[in-house]
C-alpha positions, 0 to 999 in steps of 0.5 A: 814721242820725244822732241828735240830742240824744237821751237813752239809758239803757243799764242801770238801775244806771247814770245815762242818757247825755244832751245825745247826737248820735248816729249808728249805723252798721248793717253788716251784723248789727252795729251800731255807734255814735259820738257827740262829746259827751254827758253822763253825770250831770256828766261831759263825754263825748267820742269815745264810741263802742259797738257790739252785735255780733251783733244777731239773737244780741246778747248785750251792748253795749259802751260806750267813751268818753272823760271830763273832770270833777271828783272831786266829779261823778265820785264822783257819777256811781259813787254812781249805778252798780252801784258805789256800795256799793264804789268808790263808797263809797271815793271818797265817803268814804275817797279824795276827790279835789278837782280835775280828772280825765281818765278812759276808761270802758269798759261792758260791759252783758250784756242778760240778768242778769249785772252790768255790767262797767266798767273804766277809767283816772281820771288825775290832773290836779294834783289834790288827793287826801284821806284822812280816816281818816289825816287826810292831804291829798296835794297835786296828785297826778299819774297814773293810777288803772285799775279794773275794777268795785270793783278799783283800781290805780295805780302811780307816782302822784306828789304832794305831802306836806308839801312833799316828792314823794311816790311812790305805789302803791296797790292797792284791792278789796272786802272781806268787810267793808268796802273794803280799800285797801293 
């Protein structure tokens, strides 16, 4: 079955895919699906696919896709999920990333109750990455940050401070207060 420029909700704590050519594929008792392009708020989405194994005792749908943005509307896009009082509250006001970014993003969406899971990768594309608390700008910073849910990590992130190379490793999870970054 092939749909064109549909809109799909996927969870109320998450914004609405949108601008979706869509086919699904039944096989089976699951269903598969695949799409080039779409629209998650202000990210372009490509290769998204999803599945829901099981239909007759489905328990989730499994999201994947591909992602090309800014740091402004990826912080936008968190601001608008389950992870806004965590991760999003970190890229709003504590890690502002100003330039391009490549992400994965994988949703595990449970159908009944329990919180959706999102990981994935936001790699860095020669972009600028401020924290104000220390009031320090990190220029055209290169490598990938993974997450799962309000965890981050990254390894071997590459930037410029103060006209020397920088290498970071940083490591960040909530709180009982507030978000920790190390």
């Amino acid at each position: 079955v092939d749909i064109a420029d549909a809109d799909f909700v996927f969870s109320s704590r998450w914004p609405q895919l949108t601008e979706l050519d869509l086919q699904l594929d039944f096989i089976n008792n699951d269903l598969f699906m695949s799409s080039p392009t779409a629209k998650l708020q202000g990210v372009n989405v490509s290769k998204m696919s999803a599945h829901i194994m099981q239909l007759s005792n489905a328990q989730e749908v499994v999201i994947d896709a591909y992602g090309q943005t800014t740091g402004a509307d990826l912080t936008a896009l968190i601001l608008e999920s389950n992870l806004a009082n965590s991760l999003g509250s970190v890229l709003d006001r504590g890690v502002i990333i100003d330039g391009s970014v490549a992400s994965t993003l994988s949703l595990t969406v449970p159908f009944h109750g329990d919180e959706v899971i999102a990981k994935g990768t936001a790699s860095l594309l020669e972009s600028d990455v401020a924290i104000p608390a220390i009031d320090v700008t990190f220029n055209s910073a290169r490598g990938s940050v993974s997450f799962v849910n309000e965890t981050i990590q990254a390894s071997s992130v590459s930037a410029e401070l103060l006209g020397q190379t920088v290498v970071l490793d940083f490591f960040g999870e909530q709180g009982d207060s507030r978000y920790d970054l190390n």
